[in-house]
Structures are given as structure tokens and as C-alpha cells.
N, C-alpha and C positions, 0 to 999 in steps of 0.2 A: 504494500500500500504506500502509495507518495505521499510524503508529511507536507504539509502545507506552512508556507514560511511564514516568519514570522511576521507580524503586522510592521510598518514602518513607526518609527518613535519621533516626536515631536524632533529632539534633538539632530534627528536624521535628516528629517525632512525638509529645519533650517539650514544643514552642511546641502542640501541637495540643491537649495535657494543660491547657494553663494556661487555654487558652479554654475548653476543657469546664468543668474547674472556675469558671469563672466566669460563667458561663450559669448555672449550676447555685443558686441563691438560699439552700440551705441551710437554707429554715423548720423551724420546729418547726411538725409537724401538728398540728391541732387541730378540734372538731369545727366544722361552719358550715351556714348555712342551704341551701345549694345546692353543689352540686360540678358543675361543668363541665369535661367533656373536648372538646377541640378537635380538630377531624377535622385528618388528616395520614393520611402513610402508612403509621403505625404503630399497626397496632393494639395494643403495650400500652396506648398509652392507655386504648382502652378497660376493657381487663384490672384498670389501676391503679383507675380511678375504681369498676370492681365490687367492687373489695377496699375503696376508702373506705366502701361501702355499707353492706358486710358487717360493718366496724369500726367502726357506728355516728358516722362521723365527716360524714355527710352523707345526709337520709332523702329528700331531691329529687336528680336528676342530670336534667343535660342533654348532648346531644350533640350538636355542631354542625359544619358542612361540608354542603358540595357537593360539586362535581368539581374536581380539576383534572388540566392533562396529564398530572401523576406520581402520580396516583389512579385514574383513568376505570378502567382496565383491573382495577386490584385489585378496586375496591368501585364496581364500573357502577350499583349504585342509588344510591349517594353514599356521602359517609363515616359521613356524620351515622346515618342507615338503618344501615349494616352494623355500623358503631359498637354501635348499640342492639340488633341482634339478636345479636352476640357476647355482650352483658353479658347477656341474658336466659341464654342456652346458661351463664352463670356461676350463675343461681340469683338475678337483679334481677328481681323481679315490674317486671310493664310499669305498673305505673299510678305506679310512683317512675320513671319515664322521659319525658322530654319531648324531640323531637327539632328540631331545627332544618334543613332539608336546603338552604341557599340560602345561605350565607358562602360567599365568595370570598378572604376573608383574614382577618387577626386583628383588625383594629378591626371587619368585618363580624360575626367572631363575637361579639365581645362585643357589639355595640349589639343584634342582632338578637337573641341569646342573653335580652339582656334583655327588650326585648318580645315575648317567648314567656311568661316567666317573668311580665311582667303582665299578660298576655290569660290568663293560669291563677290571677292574683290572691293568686301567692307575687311578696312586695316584700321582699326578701334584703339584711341589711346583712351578714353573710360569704358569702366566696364560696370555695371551695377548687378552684384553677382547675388541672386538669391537662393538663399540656404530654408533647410528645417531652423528653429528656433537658435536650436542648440548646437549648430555646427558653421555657425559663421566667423567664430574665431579659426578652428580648424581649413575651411575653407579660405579665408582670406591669407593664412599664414603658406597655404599651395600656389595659390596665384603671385605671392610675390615670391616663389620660389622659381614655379615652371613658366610665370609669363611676367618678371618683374619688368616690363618696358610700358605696365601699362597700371592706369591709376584706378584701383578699384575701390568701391564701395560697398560693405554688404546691407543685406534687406531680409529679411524675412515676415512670417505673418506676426502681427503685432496682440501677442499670447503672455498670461500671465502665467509662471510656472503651473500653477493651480487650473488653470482652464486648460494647457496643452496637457494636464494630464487625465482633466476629464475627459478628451479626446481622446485619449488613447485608450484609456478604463485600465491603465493598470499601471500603479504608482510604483510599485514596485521596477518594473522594466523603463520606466523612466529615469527613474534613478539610477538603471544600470548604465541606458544607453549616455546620460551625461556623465559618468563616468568612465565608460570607456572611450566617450570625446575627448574627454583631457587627458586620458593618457596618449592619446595618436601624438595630442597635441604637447605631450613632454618629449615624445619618443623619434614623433618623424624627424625632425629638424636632423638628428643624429645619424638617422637614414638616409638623409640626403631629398627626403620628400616634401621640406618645408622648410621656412625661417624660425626662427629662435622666438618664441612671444613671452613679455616681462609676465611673472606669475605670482599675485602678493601672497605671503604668508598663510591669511589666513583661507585660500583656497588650495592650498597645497594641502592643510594638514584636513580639510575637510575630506579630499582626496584620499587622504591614507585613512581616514577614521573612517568611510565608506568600505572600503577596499578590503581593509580590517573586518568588517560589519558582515561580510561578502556578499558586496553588490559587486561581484566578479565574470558576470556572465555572458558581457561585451567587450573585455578584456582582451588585448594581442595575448597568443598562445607561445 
């Protein structure tokens, strides 16, 4: 019989706030040459990046992904594909749409992303990149890795810890997967897959008091 975990603790829940909020980048939007949403399991993304459209804050969009195991079943023609036909259902004419269906990950989005973007002969020095909530520090630290010649911005849908996890209905996996964002995001740089991002104190030790707690289930292996 599988034991069921254990509930999350007040205590928990605030270390799980400090790492939201620190994913989170904070920009001031502004308008840029391209806005890219990155395929995930969630589709605001898509939703956000149709609102940047509509807000004149980006008159090109890309949409990029494939599959993966926690995808296949949502979006079986890929992310990228479903991505694009939600934002049409918002009112994006198709020809501000360029799709990407073949990333596997976030540096794959961005390099490919880009050579989509010059086999159509848009060469974009802003990018306004939109992420899931929790992965726009992660993402922003790839882009000034694998396309540092250009000035990005991240975006995502505008969620309070508490409401993206009534979206998902399960606190517990929220908490993994912000955990295992800041670790990408301690780890890649060392990898060669991102830049170094400052990390204050007291989200590091929230990090290890999670980790501790074992919310380990988004973890590199």
C-alpha cells in the first residue's frame, strides 16, 4: 500500500514563497522584437504571450517545444503546435506565428527558436521570453548564455504562489517543481548551460531545508 505524504507545514510553505518569489525576475515589460513562449505544461503560457500581442508589446511570436513524458498526453501534436492553435482561438492571426515543434529543453528552445527566427529573416535584438511562473529566472539565465547578443525580458502569467497552485491541485508537486528550478539554476551555469544568477541567503537555505524535507522529486539525478 503507498503511504501518502505528508501534508505540507506552514513553515514549508513560507520557504516555498521565497523561491517563487525568486524565480520570478520582476521586469518591467516592454515592447521587443519577438516574444517567445516556451512549451511546458502550461498552457498560460500561451495565453500570456497572446495578451503580449494584443498589447502591442511584440508583433512576431514564437512557440517552441516538443514532447515530453509530462506533455505527450496533454498536447500529443507537441507543445509548440497546441501552443499556436490556442493563441489563434485568442484572436493571433497565424502569419505573427512561427512554430518550433522539436526542443527538448530550454537551451534547445532558445538556439532553435533562433534559427527559425532567421530562416524567416526577423534578426531580433529584444526578445520578450515567456516562461511558466517559476522558471523565468532559469530561463532568462539560458538566453544570456546560448543567445547573449540579445536583450531579453521575461513574462509570465501574472499568479500568486497560492493561485498557481490551485491550478495545478497539488501543493505538494509545486513545491517540488520550484525546487528543482533552483537547483538547474545553481547547477547549469557549471554545465556550461547558463550564467551564474546572485542567490540571497535566505533562498539558498530555504532550498536545503526543502530538499532536507524531501521535496526531491524534480531533482537532477
Amino acid at each position: 500500500m503507498t503511504s501518502t505524504p505528508p501534508a505540507i507545514t506552514d513553515a514549508q510553505r513560507e520557504q516555498a514563497r521565497l523561491i517563487w518569489d525568486y524565480h520570478q525576475m520582476g521586469q518591467q515589460l516592454r515592447p521587443a522584437d519577438v516574444a517567445i513562449g516556451l512549451g511546458s505544461h502550461d498552457l498560460g503560457v500561451a495565453t500570456t504571450t497572446a495578451g503580449l500581442y494584443h498589447q502591442g508589446l511584440a508583433k512576431a511570436l514564437v512557440f517552441t517545444g516538443g514532447n515530453s513524458p509530462t506533455t505527450a498526453k496533454v498536447f500529443p501534436r507537441g507543445e509548440a503546435v497546441h501552443y499556436a492553435e490556442h493563441a489563434i482561438t485568442l484572436g493571433v492571426p497565424e502569419h505573427a506565428i512561427h512554430v518550433e515543434p522539436h526542443a527538448a529543453n530550454t537551451g534547445q528552445n532558445i538556439a532553435f527558436s533562433r534559427a527559425l527566427l532567421d530562416q524567416a529573416g526577423i534578426h531580433p535584438t529584444t526578445v520578450l521570453l515567456v516562461t511558466k511562473p517559476y522558471m523565468q529566472r532559469r530561463s532568462y539565465a539560458t538566453v544570456r548564455k546560448v543567445w547573449p547578443e540579445v536583450e531579453v525580458v521575461c513574462a509570465s502569467e501574472d499568479l500568486a504562489f497560492e493561485d498557481y497552485v490551485a491550478s495545478i491541485g497539488d501543493e505538494r508537486l509545486v513545491v517540488d517543481m520550484l525546487v528543482g528550478d533552483l537547483q538547474r539554476v545553481i547547477e547549469y551555469p557549471r554545465l556550461g548551460f547558463a550564467v551564474e544568477q546572485d542567490m540571497p541567503g535566505d533562498v539558498g537555505a530555504a532550498y536545503e531545508a526543502l530538499v532536507a524535507s524531501g521535496f526531491t522529486s524534480r531533482l537532477l539525478t
